[in-house]
mmCIF file as gemmi writes it, N, C-alpha and C atoms, coordinates in Angstrom:
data_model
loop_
_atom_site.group_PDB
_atom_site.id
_atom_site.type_symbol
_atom_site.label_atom_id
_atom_site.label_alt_id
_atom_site.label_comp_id
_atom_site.label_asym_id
_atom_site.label_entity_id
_atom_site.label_seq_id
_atom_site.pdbx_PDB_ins_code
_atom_site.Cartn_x
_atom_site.Cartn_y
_atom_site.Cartn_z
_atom_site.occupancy
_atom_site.B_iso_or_equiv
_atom_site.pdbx_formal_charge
_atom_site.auth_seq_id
_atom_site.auth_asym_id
_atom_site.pdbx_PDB_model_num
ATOM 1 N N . UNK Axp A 1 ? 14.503 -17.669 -26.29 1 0 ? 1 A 1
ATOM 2 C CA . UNK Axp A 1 ? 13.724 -16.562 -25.76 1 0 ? 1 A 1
ATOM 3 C C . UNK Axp A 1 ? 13.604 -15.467 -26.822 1 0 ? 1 A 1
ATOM 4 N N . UNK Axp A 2 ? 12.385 -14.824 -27.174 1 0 ? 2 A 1
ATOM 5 C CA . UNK Axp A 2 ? 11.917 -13.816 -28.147 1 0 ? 2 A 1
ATOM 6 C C . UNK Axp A 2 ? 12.909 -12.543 -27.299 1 0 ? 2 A 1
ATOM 7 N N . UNK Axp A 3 ? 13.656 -11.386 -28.708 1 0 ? 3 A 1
ATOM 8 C CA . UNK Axp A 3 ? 13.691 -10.322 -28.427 1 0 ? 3 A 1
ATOM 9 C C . UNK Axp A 3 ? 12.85 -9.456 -27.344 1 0 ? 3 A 1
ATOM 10 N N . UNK Axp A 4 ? 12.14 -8.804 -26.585 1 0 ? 4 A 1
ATOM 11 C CA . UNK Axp A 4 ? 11.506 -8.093 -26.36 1 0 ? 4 A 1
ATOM 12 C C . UNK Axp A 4 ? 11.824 -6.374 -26.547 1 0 ? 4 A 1
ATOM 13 N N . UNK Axp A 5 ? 10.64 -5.896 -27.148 1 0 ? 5 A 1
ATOM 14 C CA . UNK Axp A 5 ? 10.756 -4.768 -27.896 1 0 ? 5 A 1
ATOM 15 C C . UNK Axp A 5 ? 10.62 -3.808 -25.952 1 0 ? 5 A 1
ATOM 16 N N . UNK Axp A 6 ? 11.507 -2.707 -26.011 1 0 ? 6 A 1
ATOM 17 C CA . UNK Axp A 6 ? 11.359 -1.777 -24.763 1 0 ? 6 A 1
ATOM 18 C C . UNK Axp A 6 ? 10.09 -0.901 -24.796 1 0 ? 6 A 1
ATOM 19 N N . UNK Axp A 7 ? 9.238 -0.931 -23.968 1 0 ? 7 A 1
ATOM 20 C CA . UNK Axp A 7 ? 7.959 -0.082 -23.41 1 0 ? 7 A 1
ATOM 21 C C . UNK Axp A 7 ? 8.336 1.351 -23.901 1 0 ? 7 A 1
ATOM 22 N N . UNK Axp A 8 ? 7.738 1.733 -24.452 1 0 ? 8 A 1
ATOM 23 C CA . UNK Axp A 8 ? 7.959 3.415 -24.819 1 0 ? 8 A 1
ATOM 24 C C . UNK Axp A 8 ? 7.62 4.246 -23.313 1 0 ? 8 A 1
ATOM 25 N N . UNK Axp A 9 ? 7.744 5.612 -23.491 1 0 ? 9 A 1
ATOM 26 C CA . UNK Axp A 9 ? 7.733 6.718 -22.211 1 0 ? 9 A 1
ATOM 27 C C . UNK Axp A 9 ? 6.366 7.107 -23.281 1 0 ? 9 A 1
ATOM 28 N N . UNK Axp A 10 ? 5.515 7.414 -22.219 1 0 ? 10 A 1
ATOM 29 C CA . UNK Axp A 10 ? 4.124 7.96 -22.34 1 0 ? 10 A 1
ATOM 30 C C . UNK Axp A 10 ? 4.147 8.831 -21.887 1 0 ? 10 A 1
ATOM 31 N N . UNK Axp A 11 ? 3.36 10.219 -22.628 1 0 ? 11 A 1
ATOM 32 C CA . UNK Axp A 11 ? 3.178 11.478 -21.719 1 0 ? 11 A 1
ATOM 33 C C . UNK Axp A 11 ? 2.054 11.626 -21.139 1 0 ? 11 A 1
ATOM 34 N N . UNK Axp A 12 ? 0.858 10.677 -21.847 1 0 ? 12 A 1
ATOM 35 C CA . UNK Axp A 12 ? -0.438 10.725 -20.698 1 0 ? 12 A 1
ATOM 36 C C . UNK Axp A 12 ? -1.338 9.28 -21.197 1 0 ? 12 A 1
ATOM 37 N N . UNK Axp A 13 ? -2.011 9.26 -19.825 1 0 ? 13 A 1
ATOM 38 C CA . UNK Axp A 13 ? -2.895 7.535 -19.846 1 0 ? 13 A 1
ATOM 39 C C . UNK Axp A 13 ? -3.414 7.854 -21.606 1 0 ? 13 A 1
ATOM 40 N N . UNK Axp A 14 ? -4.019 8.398 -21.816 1 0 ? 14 A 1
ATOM 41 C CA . UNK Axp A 14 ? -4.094 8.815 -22.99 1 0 ? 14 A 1
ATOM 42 C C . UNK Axp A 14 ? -3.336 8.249 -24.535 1 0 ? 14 A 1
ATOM 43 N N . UNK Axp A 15 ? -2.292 8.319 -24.408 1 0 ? 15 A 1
ATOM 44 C CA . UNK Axp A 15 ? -1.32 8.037 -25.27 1 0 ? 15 A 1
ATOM 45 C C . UNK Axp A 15 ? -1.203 6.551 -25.09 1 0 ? 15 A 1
ATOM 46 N N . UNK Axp A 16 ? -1.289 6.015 -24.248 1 0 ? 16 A 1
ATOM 47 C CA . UNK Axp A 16 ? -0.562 5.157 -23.57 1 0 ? 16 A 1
ATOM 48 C C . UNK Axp A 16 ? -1.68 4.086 -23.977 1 0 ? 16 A 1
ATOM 49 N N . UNK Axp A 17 ? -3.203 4.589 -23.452 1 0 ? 17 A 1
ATOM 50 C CA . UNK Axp A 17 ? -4.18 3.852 -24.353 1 0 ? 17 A 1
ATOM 51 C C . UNK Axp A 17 ? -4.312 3.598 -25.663 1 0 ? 17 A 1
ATOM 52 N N . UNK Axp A 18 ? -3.703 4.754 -26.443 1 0 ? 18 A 1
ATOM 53 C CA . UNK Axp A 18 ? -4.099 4.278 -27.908 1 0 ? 18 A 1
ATOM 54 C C . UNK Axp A 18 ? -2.88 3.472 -28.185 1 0 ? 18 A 1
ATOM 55 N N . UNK Axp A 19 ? -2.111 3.405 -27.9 1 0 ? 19 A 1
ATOM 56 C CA . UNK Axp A 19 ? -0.42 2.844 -28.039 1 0 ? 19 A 1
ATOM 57 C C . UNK Axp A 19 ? -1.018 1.394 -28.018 1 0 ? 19 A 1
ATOM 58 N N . UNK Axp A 20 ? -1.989 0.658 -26.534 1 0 ? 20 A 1
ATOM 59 C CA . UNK Axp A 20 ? -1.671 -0.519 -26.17 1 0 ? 20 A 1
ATOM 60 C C . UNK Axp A 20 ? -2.892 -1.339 -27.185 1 0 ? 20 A 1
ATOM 61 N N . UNK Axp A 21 ? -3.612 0.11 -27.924 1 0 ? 21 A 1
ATOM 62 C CA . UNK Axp A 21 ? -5.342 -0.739 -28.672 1 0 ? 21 A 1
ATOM 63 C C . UNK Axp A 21 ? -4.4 -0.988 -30.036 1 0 ? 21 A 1
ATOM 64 N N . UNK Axp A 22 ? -3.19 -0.592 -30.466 1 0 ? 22 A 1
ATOM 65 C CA . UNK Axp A 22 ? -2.917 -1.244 -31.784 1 0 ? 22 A 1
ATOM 66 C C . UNK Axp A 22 ? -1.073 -2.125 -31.422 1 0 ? 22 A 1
ATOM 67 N N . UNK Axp A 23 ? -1.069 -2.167 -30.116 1 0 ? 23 A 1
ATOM 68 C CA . UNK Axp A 23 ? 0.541 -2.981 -30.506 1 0 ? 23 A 1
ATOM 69 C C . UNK Axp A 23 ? -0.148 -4.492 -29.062 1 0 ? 23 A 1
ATOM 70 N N . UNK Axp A 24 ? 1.015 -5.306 -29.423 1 0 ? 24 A 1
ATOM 71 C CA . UNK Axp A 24 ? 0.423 -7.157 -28.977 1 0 ? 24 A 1
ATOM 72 C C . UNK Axp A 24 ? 1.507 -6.437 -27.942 1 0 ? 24 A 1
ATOM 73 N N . UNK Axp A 25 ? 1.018 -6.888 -26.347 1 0 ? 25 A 1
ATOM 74 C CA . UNK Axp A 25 ? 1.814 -7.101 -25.383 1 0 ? 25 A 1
ATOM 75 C C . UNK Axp A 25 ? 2.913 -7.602 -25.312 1 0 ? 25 A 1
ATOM 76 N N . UNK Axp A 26 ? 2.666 -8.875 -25.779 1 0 ? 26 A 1
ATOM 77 C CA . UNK Axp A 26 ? 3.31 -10.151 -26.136 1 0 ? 26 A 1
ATOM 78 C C . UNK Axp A 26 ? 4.703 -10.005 -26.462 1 0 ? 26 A 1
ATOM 79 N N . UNK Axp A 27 ? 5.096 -8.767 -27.577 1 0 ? 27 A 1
ATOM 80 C CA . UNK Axp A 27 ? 5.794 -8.132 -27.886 1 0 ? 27 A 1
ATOM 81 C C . UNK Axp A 27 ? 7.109 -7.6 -27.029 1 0 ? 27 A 1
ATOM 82 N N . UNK Axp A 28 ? 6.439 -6.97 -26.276 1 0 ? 28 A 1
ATOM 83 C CA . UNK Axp A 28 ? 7.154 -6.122 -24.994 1 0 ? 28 A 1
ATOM 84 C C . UNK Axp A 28 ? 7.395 -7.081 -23.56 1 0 ? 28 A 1
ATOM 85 N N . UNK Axp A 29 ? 6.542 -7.755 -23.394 1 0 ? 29 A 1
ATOM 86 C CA . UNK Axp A 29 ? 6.47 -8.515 -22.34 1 0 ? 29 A 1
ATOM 87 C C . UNK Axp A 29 ? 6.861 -10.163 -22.483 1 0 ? 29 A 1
ATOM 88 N N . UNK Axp A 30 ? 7.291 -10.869 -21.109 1 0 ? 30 A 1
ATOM 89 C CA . UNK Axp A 30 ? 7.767 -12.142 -21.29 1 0 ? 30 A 1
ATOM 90 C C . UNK Axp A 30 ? 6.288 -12.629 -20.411 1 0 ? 30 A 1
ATOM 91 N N . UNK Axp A 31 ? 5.473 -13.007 -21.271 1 0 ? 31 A 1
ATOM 92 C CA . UNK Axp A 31 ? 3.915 -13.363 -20.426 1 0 ? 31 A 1
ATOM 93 C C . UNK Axp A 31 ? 4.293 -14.675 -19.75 1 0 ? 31 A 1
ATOM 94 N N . UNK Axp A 32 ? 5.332 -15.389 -20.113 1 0 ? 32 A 1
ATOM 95 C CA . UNK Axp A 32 ? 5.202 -16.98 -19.361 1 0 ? 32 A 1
ATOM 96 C C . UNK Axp A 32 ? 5.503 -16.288 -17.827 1 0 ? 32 A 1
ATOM 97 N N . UNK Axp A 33 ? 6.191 -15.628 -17.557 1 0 ? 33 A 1
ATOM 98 C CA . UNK Axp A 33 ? 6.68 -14.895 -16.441 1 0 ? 33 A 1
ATOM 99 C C . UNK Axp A 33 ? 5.794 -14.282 -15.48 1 0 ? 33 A 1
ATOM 100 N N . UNK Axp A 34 ? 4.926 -13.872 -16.264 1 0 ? 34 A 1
ATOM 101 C CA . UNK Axp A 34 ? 3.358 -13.34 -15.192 1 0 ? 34 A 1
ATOM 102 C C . UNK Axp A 34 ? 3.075 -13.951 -14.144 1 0 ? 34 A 1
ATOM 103 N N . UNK Axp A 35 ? 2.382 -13.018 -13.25 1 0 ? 35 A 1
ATOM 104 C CA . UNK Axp A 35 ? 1.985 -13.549 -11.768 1 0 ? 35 A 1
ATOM 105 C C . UNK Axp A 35 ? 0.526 -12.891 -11.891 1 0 ? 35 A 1
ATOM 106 N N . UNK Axp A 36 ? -0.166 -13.379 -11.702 1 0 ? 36 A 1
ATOM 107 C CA . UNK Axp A 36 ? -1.806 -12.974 -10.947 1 0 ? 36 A 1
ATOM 108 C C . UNK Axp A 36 ? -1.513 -11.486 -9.972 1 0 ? 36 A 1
ATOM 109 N N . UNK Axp A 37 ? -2.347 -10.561 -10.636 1 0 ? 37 A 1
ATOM 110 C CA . UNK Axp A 37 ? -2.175 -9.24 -9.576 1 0 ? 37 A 1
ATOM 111 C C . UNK Axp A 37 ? -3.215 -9.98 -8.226 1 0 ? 37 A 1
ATOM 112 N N . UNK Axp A 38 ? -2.402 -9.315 -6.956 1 0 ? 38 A 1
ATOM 113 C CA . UNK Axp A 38 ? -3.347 -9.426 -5.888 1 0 ? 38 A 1
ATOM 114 C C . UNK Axp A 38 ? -3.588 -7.787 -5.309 1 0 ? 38 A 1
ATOM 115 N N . UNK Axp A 39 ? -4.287 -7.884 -5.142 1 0 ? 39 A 1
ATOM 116 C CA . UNK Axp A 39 ? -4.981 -6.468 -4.033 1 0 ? 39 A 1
ATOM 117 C C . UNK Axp A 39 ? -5.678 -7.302 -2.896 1 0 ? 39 A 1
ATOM 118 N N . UNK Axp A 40 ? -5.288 -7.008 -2.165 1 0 ? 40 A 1
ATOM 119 C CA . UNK Axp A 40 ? -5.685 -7.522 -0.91 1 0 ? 40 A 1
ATOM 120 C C . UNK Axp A 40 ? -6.679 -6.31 0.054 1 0 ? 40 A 1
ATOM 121 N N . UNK Axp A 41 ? -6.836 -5.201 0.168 1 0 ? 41 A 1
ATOM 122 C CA . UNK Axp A 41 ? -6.941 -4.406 0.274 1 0 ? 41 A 1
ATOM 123 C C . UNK Axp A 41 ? -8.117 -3.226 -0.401 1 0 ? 41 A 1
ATOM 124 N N . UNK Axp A 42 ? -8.409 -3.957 -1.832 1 0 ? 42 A 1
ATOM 125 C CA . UNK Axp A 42 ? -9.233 -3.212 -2.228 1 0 ? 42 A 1
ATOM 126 C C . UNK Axp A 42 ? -10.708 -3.973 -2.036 1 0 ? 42 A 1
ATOM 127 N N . UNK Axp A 43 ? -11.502 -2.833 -1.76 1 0 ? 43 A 1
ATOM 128 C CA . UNK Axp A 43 ? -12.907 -2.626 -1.327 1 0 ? 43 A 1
ATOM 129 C C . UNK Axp A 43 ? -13.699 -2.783 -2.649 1 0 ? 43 A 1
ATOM 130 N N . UNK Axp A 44 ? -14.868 -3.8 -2.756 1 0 ? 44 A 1
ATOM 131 C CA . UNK Axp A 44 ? -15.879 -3.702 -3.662 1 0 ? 44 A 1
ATOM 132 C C . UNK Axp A 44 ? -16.489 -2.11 -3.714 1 0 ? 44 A 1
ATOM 133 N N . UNK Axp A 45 ? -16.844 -1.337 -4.736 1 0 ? 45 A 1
ATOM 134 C CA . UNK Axp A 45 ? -17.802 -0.421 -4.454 1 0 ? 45 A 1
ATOM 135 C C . UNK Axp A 45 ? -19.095 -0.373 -4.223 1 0 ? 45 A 1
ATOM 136 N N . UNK Axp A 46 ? -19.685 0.357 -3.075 1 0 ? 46 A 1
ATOM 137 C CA . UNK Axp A 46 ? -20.988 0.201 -2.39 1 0 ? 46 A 1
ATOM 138 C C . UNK Axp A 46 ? -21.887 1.138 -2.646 1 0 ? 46 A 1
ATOM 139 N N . UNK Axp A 47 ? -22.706 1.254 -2.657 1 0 ? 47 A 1
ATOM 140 C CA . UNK Axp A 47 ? -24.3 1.988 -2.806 1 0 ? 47 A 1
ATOM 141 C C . UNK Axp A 47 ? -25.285 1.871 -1.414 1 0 ? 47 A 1
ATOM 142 N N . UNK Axp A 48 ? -25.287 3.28 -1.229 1 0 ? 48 A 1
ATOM 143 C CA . UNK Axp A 48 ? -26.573 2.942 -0.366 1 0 ? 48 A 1
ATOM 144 C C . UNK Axp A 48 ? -28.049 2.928 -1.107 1 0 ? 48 A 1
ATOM 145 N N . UNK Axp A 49 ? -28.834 2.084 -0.327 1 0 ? 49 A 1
ATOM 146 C CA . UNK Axp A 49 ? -30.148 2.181 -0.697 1 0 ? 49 A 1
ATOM 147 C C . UNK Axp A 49 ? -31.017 2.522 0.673 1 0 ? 49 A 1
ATOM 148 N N . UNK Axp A 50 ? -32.314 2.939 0.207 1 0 ? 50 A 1
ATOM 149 C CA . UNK Axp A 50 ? -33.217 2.604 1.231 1 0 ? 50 A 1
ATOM 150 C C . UNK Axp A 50 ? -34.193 1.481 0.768 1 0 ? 50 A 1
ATOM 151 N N . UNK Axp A 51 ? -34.359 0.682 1.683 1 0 ? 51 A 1
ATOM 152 C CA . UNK Axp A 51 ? -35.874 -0.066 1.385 1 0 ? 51 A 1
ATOM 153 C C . UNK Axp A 51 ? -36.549 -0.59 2.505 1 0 ? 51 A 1
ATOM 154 N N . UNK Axp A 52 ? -37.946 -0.797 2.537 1 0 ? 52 A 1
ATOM 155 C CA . UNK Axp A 52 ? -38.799 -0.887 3.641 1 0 ? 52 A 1
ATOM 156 C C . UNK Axp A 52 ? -39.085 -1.989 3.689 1 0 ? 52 A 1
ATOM 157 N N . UNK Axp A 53 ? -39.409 -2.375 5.084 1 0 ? 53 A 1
ATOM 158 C CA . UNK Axp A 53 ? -39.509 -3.762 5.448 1 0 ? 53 A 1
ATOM 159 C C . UNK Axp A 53 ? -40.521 -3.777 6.517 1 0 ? 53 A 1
ATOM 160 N N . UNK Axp A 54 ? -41.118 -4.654 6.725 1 0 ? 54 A 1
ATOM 161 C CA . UNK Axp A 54 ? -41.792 -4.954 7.446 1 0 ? 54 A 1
ATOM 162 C C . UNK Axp A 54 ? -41.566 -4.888 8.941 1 0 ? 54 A 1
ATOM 163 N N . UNK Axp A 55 ? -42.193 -4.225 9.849 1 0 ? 55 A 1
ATOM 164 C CA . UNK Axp A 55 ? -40.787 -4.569 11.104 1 0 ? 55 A 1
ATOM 165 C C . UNK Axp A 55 ? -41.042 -6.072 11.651 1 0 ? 55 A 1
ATOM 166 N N . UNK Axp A 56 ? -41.899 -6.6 11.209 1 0 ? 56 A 1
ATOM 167 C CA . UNK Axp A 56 ? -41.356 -8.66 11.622 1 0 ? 56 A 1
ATOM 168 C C . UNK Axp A 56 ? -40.288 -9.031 11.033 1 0 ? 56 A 1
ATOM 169 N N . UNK Axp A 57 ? -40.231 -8.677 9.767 1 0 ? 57 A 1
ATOM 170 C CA . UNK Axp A 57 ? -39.231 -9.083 8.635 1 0 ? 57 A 1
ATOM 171 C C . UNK Axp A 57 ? -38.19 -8.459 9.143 1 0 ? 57 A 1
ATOM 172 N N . UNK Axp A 58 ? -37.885 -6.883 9.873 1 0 ? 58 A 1
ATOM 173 C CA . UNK Axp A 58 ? -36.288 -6.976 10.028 1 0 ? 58 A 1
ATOM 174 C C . UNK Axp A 58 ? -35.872 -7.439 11.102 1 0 ? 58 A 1
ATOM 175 N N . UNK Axp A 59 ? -37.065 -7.806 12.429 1 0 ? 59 A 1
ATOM 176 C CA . UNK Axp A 59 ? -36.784 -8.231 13.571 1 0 ? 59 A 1
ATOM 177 C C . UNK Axp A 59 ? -36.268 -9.837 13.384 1 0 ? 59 A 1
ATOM 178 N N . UNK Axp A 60 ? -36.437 -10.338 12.501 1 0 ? 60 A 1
ATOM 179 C CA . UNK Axp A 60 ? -36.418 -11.989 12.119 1 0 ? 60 A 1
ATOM 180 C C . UNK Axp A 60 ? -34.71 -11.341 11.427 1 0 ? 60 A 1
ATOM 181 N N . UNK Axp A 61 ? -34.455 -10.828 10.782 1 0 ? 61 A 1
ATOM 182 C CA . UNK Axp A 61 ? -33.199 -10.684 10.248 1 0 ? 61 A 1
ATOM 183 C C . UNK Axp A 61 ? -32.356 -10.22 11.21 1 0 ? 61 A 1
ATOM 184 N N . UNK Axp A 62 ? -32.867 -9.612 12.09 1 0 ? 62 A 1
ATOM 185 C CA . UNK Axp A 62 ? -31.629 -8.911 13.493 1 0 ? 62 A 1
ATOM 186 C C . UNK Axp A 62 ? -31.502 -10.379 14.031 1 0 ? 62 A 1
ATOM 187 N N . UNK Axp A 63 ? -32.959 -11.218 14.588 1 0 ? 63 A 1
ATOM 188 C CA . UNK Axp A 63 ? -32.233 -12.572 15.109 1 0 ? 63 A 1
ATOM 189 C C . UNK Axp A 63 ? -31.412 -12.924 14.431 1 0 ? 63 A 1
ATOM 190 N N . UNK Axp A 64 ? -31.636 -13.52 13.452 1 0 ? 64 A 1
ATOM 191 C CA . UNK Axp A 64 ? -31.057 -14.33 12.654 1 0 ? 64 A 1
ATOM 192 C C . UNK Axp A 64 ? -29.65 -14.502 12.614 1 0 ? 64 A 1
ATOM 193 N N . UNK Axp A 65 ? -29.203 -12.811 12.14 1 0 ? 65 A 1
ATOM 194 C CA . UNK Axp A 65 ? -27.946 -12.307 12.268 1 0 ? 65 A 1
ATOM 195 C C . UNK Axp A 65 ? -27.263 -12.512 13.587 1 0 ? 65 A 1
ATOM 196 N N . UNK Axp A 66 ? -28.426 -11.842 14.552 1 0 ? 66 A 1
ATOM 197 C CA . UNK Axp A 66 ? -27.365 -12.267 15.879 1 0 ? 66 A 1
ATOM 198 C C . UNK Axp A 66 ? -26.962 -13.487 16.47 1 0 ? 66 A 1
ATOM 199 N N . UNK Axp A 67 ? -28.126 -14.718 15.162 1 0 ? 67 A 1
ATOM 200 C CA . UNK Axp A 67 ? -27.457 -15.803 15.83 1 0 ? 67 A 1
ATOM 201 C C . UNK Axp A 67 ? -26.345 -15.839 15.455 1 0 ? 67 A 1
ATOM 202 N N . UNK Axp A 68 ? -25.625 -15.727 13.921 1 0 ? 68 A 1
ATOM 203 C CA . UNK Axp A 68 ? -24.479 -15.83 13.046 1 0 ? 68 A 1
ATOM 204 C C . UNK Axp A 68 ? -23.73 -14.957 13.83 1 0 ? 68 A 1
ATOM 205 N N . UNK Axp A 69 ? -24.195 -13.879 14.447 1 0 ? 69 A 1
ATOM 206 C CA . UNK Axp A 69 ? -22.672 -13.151 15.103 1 0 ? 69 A 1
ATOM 207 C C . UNK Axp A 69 ? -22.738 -12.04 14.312 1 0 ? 69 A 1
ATOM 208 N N . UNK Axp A 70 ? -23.159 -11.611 12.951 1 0 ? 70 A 1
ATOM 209 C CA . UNK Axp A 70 ? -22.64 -10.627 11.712 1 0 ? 70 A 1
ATOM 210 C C . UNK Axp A 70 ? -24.105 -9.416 12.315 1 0 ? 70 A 1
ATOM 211 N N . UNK Axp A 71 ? -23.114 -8.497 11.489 1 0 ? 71 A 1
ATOM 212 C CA . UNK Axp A 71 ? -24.693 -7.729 11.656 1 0 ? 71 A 1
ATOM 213 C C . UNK Axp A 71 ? -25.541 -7.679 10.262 1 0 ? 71 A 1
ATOM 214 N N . UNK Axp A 72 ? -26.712 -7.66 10.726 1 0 ? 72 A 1
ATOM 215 C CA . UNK Axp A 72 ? -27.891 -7.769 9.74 1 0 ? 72 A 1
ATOM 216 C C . UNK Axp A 72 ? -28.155 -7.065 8.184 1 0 ? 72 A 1
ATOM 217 N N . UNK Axp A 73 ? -27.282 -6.015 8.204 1 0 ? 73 A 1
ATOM 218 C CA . UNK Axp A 73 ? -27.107 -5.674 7.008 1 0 ? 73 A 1
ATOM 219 C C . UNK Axp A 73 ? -26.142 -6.867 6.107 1 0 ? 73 A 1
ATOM 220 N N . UNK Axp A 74 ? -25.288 -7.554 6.993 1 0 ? 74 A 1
ATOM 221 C CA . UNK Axp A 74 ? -24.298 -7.917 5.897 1 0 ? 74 A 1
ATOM 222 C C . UNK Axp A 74 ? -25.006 -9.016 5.793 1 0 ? 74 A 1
ATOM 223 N N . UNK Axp A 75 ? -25.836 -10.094 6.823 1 0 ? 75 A 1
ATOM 224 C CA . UNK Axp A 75 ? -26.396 -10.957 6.387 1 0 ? 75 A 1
ATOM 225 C C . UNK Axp A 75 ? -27.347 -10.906 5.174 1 0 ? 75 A 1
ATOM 226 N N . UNK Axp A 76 ? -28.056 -9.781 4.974 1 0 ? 76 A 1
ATOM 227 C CA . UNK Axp A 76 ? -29.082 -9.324 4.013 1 0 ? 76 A 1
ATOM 228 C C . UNK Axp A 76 ? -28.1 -9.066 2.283 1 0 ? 76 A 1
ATOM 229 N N . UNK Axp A 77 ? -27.014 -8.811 2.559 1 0 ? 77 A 1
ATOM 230 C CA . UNK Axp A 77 ? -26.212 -8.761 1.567 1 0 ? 77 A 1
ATOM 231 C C . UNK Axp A 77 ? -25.571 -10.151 1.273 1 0 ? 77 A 1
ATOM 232 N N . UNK Axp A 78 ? -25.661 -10.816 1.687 1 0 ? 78 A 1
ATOM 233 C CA . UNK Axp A 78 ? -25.049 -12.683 1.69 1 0 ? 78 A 1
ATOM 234 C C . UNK Axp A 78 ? -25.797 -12.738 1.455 1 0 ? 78 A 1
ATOM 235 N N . UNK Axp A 79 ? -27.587 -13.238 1.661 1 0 ? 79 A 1
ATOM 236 C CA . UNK Axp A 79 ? -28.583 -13.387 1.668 1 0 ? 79 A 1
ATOM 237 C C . UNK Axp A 79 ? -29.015 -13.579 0.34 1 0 ? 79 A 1
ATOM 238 N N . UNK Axp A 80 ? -28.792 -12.023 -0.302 1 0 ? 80 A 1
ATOM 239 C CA . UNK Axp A 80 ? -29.349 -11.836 -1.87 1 0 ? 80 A 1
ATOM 240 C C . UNK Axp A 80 ? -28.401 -11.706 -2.879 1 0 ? 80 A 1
ATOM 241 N N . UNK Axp A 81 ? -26.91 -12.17 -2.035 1 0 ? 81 A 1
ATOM 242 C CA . UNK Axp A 81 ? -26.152 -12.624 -3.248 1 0 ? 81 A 1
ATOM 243 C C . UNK Axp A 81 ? -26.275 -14.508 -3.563 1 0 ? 81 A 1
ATOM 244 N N . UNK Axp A 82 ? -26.587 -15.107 -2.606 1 0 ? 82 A 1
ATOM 245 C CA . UNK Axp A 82 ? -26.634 -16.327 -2.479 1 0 ? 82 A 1
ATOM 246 C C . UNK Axp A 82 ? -28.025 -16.447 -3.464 1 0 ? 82 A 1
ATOM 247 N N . UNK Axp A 83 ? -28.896 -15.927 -3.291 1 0 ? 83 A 1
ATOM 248 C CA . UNK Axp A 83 ? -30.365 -16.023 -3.805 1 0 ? 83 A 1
ATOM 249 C C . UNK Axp A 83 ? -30.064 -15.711 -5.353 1 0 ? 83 A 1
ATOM 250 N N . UNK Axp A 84 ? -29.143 -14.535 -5.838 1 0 ? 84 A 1
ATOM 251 C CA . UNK Axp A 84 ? -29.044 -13.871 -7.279 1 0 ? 84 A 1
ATOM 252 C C . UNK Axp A 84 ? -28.097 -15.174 -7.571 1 0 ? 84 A 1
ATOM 253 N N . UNK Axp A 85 ? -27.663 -15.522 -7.241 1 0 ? 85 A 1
ATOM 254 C CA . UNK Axp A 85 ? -26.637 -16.981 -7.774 1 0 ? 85 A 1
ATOM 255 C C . UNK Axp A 85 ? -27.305 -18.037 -8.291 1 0 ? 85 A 1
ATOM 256 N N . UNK Axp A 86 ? -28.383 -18.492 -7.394 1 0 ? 86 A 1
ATOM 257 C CA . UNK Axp A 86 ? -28.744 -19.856 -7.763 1 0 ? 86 A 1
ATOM 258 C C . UNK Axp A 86 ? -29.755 -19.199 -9.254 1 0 ? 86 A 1
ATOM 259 N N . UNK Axp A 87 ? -30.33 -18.294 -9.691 1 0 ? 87 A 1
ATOM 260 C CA . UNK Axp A 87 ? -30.548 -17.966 -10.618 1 0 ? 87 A 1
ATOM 261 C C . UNK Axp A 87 ? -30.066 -18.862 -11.968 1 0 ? 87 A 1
């Protein structure tokens, strides 16, 4: 097993950034040891928009949705992530 060198005390994110852009992790840390961070909990960030629709076009998306159960915004957001994918 490699030495590992001890993490210095930082006085601000600042410091702490330029510290990590010129020294190897690798160094300080035992990487075989790593685990995958989870957040379970954190929220994508959202944007509202407006955009206009036809009212057939959102009445066909309220069915639609209410067949799935979801409401129609989120189907419209599945919708045009599924569509930006097959891209």
């Amino acid at each position: 097993m490699k030495n590992l060198k001890p993490v210095p005390k930082f006085k601000s994110e600042d410091e702490e950034r330029e510290f990590w852009q010129s020294h190897d992790t690798a160094d300080y840390f035992d990487l075989s040891r790593a685990v995958p961070a989870r957040f379970p909990n954190l929220k994508p960030t959202t944007k509202s928009i407006t955009i206009r629709l036809p009212l057939a076009l959102l009445e066909a998306l309220k069915v639609e949705a209410n067949k799935r159960d979801v409401p129609y915004q989120s189907l419209v957001k599945i919708w045009l992530n599924e569509k930006l994918h097959e891209c």
